[in-house]
KOLKERO-555787 format. One line per field, with one value per atom (N, C-alpha, C): residue in one letter; residue number from 0; x, y, z. Coordinates in steps of 0.1 Angstrom, whole numbers. Each point is the difference from the previous one (the first is absolute). Layout:
REM residues N
residuo [A/...] $
num [NUM/...] $
east [X/...] $
north [Y/...] $
up [Z/...] $
REM end
This chain:
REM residues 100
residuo [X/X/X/X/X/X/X/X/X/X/X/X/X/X/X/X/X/X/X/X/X/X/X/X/X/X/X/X/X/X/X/X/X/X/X/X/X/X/X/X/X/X/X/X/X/X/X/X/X/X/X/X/X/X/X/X/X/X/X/X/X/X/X/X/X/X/X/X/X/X/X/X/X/X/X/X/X/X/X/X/X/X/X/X/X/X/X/X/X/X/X/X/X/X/X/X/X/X/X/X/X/X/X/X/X/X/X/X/X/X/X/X/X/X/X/X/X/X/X/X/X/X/X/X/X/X/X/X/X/X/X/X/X/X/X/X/X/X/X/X/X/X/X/X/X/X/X/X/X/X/X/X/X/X/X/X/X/X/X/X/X/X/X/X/X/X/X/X/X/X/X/X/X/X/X/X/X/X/X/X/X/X/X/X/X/X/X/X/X/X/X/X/X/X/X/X/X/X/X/X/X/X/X/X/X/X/X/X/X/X/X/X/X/X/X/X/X/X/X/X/X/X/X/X/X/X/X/X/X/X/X/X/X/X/X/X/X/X/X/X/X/X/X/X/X/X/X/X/X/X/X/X/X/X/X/X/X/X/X/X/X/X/X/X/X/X/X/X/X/X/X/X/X/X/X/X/X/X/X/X/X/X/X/X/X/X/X/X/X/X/X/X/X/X/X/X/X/X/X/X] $
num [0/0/0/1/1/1/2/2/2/3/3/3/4/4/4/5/5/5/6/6/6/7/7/7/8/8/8/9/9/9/10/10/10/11/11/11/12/12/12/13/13/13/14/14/14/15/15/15/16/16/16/17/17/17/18/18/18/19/19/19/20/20/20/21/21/21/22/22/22/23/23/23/24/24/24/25/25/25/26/26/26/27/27/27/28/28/28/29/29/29/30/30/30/31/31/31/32/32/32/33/33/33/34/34/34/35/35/35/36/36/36/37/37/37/38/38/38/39/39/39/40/40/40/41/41/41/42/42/42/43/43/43/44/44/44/45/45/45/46/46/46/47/47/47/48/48/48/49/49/49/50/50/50/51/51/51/52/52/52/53/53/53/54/54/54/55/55/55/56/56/56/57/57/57/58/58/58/59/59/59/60/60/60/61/61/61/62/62/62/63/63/63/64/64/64/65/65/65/66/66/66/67/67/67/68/68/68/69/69/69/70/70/70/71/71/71/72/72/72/73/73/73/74/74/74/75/75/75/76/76/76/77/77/77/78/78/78/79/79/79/80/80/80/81/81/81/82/82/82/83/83/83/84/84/84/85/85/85/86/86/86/87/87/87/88/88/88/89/89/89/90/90/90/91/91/91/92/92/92/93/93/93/94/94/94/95/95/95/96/96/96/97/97/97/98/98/98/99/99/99] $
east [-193/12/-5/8/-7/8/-6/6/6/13/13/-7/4/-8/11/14/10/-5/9/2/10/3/14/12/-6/12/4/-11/4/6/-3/4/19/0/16/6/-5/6/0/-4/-8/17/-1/15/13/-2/15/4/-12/4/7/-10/7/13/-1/17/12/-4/11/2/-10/0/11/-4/5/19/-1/16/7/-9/6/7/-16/7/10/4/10/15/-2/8/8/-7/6/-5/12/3/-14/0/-6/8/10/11/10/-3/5/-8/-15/-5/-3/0/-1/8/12/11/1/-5/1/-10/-14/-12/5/11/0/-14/-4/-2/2/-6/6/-5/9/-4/-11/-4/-11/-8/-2/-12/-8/9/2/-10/11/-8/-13/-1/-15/-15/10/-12/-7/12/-1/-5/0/-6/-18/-1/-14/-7/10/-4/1/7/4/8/-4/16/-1/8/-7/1/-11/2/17/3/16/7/3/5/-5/-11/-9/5/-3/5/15/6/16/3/-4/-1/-7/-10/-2/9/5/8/7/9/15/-5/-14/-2/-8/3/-7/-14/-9/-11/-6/3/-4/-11/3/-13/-11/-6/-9/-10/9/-3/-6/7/1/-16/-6/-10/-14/5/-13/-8/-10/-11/1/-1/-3/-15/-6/-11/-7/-10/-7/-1/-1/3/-17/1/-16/-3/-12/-8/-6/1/-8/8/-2/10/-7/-12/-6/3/1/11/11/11/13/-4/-4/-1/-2/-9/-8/13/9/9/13/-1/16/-5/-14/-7/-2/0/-6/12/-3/11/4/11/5/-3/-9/0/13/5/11/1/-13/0/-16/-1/-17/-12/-9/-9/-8/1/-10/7] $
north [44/1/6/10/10/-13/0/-4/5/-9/10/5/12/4/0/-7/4/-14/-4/-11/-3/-15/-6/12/3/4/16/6/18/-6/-11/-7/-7/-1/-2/12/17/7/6/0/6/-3/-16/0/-1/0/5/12/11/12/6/-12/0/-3/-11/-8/9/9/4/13/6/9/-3/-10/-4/-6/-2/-3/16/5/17/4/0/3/-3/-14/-11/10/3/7/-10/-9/-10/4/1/-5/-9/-7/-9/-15/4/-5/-12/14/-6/-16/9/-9/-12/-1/-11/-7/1/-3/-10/9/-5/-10/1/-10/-11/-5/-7/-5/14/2/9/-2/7/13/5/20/1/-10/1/-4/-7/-5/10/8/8/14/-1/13/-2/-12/-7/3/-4/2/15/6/10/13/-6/5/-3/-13/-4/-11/-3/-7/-13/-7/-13/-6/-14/-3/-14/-10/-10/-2/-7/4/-3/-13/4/9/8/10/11/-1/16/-8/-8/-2/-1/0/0/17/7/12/7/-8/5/-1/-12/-3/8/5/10/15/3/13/0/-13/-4/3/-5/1/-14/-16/-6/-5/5/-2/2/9/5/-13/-8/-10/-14/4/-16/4/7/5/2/-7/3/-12/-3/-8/-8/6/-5/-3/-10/-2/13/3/11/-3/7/-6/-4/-12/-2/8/4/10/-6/-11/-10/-13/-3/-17/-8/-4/-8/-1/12/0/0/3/-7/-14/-6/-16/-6/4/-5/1/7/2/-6/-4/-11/-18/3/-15/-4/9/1/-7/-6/-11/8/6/10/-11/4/-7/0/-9/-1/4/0/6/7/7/11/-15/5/-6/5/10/7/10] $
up [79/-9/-13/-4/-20/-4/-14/-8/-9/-4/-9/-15/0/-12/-12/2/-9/-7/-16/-5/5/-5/0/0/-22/-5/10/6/4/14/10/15/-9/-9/-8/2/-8/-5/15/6/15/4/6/6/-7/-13/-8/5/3/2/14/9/10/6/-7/-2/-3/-15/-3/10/6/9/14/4/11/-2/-18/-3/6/-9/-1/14/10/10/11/-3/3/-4/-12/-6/-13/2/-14/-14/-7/-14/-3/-14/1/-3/-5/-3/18/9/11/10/-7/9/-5/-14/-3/0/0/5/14/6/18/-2/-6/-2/-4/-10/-8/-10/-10/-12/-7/-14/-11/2/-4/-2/-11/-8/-7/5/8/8/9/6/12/-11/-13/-6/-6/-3/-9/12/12/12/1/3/6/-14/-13/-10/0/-4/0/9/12/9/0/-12/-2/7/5/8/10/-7/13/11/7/16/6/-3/4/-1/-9/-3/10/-3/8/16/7/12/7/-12/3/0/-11/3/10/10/8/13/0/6/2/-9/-4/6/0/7/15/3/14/1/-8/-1/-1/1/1/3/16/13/-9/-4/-11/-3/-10/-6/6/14/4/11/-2/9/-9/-12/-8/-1/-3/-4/19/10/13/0/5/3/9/-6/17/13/8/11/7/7/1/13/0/5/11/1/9/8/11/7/-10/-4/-6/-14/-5/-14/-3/12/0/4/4/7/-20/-1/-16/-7/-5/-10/1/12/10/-3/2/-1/-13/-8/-15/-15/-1/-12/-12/-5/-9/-16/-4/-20/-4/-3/-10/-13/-7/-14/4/-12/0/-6/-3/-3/-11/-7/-9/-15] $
REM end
């Protein structure tokens, strides 16, 4: 696996640009969609300016352009490579808090 060579803040501005791209080609206003999202047209424009935006928001607006799936597919464990490393990770006790 490379590793991501973007920061946070350019992996923000990265999918604001995408976002508003994908409004565009929807053919929404920004006005509309935020509308159908239930949020503010400032939120919608704050985002889609400098990438600000809390995840509810950014998820409801994903919502509104059927892009959800996206989201719900992220931070998946890898898939084990081995019977003996799926067996280990089924048997293996999840920490409730970190340690360090």
């Amino acid at each position: 696996m490379l590793p991501n060579l973007l920061t946070p803040l350019e992996t923000q501005l990265l999918l604001a640009r995408r976002f508003k791209t994908m409004r565009l080609t929807a053919g929404y206003k920004r006005e509309t969609l935020a509308l159908r999202a239930g949020v503010s047209e400032a939120s919608l424009k704050r985002f889609e300016i400098s990438g600000e935006i809390s995840l509810k928001s950014l998820l409801q607006l994903a919502h509104a352009l059927g892009r959800l799936q996206e989201f719900t597919d992220m931070f998946q464990p890898p898939e084990a490579e081995t019977l003996a490393e799926l067996k280990a990770r089924t048997s293996k006790r999840i920490p409730l808090r970190g340690r360090i």
